[in-house]
C-alpha positions in Angstrom: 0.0 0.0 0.0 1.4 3.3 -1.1 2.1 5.6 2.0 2.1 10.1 1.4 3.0 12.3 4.5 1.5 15.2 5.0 3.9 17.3 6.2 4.4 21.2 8.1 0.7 21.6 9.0 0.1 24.0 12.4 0.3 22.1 15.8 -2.5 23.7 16.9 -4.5 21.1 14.1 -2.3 18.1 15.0 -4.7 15.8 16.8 -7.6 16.3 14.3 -5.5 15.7 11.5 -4.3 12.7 12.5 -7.2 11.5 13.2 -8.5 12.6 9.7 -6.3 10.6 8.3 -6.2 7.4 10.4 -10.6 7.3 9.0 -9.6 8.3 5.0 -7.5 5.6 4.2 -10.7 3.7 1.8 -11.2 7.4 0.3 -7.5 8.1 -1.2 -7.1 5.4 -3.9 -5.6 3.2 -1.4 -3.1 5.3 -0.2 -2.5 5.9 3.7 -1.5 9.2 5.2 1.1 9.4 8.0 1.1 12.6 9.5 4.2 15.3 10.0 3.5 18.2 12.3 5.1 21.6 11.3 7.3 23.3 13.7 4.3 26.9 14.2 1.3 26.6 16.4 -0.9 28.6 14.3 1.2 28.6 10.8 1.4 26.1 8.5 5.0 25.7 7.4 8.3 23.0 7.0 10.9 24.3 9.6 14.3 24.3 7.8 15.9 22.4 11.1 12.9 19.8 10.6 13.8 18.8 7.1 16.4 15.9 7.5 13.5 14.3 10.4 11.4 14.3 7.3 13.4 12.9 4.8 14.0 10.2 7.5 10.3 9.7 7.8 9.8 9.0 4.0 12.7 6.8 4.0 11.4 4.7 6.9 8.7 4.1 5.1 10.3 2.7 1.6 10.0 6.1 0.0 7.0 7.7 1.0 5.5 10.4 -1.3 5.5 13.9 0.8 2.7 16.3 0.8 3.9 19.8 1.9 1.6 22.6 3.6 3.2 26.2 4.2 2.5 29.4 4.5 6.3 30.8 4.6 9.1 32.1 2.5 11.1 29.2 2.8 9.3 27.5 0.1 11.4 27.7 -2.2 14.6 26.5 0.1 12.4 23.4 1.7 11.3 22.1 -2.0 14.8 22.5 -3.0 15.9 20.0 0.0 13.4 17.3 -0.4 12.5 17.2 -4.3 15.3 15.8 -5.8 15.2 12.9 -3.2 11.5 12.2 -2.6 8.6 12.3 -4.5 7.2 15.8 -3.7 4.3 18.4 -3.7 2.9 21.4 -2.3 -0.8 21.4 -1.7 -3.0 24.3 -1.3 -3.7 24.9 2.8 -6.9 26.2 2.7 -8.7 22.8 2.9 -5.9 21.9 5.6 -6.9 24.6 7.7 -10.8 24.1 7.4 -10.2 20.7 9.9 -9.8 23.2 12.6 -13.6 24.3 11.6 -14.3 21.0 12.1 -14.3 20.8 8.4 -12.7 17.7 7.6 -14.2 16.4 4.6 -13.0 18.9 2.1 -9.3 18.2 3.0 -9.9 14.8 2.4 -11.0 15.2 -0.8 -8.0 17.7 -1.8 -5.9 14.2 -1.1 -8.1 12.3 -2.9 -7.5 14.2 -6.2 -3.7 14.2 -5.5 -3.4 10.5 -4.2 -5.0 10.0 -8.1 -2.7 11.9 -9.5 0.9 10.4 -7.6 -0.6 6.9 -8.2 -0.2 7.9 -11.8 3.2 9.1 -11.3 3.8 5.9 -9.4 2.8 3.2 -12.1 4.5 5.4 -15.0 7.2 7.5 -14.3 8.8 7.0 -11.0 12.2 5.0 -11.6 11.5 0.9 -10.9 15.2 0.8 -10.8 18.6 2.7 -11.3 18.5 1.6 -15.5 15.7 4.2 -15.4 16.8 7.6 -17.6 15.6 9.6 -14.1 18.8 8.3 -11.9 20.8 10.6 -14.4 21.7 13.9 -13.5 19.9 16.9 -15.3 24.0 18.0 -16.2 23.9 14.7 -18.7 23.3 16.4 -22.8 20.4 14.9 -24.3 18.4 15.3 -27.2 16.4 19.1 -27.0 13.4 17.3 -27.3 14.2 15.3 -24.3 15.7 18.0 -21.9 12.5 18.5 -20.1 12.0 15.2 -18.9 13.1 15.5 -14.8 10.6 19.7 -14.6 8.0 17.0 -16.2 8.7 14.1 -14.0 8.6 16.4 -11.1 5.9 18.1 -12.4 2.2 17.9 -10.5 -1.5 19.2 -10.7 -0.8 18.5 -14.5 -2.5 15.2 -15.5 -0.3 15.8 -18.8 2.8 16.4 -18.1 3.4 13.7 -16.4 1.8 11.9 -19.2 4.5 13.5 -21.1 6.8 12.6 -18.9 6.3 9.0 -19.3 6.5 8.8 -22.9 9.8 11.4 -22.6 11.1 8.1 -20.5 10.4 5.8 -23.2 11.9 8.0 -25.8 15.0 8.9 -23.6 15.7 5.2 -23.3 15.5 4.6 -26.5 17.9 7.6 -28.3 20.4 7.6 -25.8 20.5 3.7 -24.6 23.7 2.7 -27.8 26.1 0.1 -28.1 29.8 1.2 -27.7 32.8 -0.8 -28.4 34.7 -1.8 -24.8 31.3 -1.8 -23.0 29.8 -4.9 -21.8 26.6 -3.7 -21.7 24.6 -0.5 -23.3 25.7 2.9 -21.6 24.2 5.9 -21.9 25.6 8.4 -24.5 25.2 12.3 -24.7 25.0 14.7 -27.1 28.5 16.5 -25.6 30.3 13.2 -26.7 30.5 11.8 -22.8 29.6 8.4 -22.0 28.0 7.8 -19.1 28.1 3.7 -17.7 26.0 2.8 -14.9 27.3 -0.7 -15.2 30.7 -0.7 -13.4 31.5 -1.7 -10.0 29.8 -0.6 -7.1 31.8 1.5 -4.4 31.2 4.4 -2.3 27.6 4.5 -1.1 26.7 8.5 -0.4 25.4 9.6 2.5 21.7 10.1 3.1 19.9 11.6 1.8 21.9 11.5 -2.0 21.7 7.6 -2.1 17.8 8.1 -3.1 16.1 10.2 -5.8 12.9 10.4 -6.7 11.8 8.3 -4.2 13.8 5.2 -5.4 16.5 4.3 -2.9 19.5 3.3 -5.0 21.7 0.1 -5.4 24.6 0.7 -2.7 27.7 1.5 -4.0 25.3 3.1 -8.0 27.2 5.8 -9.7 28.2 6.8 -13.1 31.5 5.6 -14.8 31.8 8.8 -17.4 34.3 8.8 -20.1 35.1 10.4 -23.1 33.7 9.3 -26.7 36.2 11.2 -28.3 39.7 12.8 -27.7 40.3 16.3 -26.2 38.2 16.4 -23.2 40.3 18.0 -20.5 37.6 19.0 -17.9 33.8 18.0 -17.0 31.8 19.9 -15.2 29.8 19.0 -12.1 26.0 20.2 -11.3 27.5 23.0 -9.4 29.3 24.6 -12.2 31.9 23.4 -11.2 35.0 22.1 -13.3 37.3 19.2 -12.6 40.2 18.2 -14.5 39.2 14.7 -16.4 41.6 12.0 -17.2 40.4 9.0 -18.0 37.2 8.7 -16.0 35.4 9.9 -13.2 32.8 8.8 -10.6 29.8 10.8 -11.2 26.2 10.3 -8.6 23.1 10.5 -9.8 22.7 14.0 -8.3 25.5 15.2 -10.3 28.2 15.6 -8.0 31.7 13.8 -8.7 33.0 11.3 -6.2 36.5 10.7 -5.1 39.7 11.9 -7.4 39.9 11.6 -11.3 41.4 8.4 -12.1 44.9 8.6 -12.9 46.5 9.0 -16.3 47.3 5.8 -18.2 45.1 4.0 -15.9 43.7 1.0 -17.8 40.1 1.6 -18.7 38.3 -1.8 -18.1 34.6 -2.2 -20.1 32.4 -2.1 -16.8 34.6 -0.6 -13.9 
């Protein structure tokens, strides 16, 4: 059974809420809610200090979708933090805040709609493993048709872009999936003339919360193996901007970052390492 949290609502509502939820669970599509309590009395919001507690939660509970309620400025900073690990939406706190007018029903149904909606997202576009085109950073050059496909996958209160982003999934597999001589299996190949192999040994596990994206905890040890097609590459460039001299290849995570040194020059260069 598919588990959301509904996270950052005011205090002050706690005990109704849960309670709201513990009774809805045949009314959301099968989903069941577990509730996280914002850090205000009266204010919805996500406390910045409460963020890692959350990301805890969802892990705990195999990657639990997270439902966000707030009111504050720090939107921005608290989707930042959790999208690009868990699956993740805002929704609108007016229907949250009617359960304190012993309104309960209309909240309800606000999860009802989105519980539709991320079972959708659940069936078709979240990753099923690490093969899937999402475990690759948004740094890695595709095909301009393609380059939307993690703001769609992310997307929500859009029935069609996610349907988009399905078939972008499909498609991305497809183009960028190629054979290359010295590779075991079929790595993934960008437009810049990098290859990117997801098939090589398994070392260096990240620290949580970068070992999951999109709600799909990854393999211990899953990285990318990124070489050059062709000669002349002297630096790549990380999801930060920043540049790091390239040799012969370098450990890249699925959020982008490199890990550990640039392997040494003359190294040998195995098919799958």
């Amino acid at each position: 059974m598919p588990i959301f949290i509904l996270a950052g609502f005011q205090r002050n509502l706690a005990p109704r809420i849960k309670k709201a939820l513990k009774n809805s669970s045949t009314q959301l599509a099968g989903w069941t809610g577990v509730a996280f309590v914002g850090h205000k009395d009266n204010a919805h919001d996500i406390g910045l200090g409460q963020i890692n507690q959350l990301l805890k939660l969802a892990e705990a509970h195999d990657g639990a979708h997270i439902f966000g309620v707030s009111s504050s400025k720090t939107r921005d900073q608290t989707k930042n933090q959790i999208r690009p690990h868990f699956r993740f939406r805002w929704l609108d706190a007016k229907p949250i805040g009617l359960v304190g007018a012993g309104d309960e029903a209309t909240m309800i149904n606000a999860l009802s709609v989105a519980t539709i909606e991320e079972t959708y997202w659940l069936d078709k576009v979240k990753p099923k493993n690490s093969a899937s085109p999402l475990t690759l950073p948004a740094i890695f050059a595709c095909q301009r048709e393609l380059e939307d496909i993690w703001r769609l996958s992310e997307s929500y209160n859009n029935q069609g872009h996610l349907e988009a982003a399905a078939k972008r999934i499909t498609q991305f597999t497809n183009f960028h999936r190629r054979r290359i001589d010295g590779f075991k299996n079929t790595p993934w190949c960008a437009e810049d003339d990098w290859i990117w192999d997801d098939d090589g040994d398994r070392h260096g596990t990240p620290l949580f919360p970068m070992d999951w994206k999109y709600s799909l905890k990854l393999p211990d040890g899953f990285h990318f193996d990124v070489s050059a097609k062709v000669k002349g590459k002297t630096h790549f460039t990380d999801i930060n901007g920043k540049s790091h001299a390239y040799k012969t290849h370098m450990n890249v995570t699925a959020h982008g970052e490199i890990r550990g040194d640039t392997i040494a020059a003359g190294a040998p260069r195995a098919a799958n390492v």
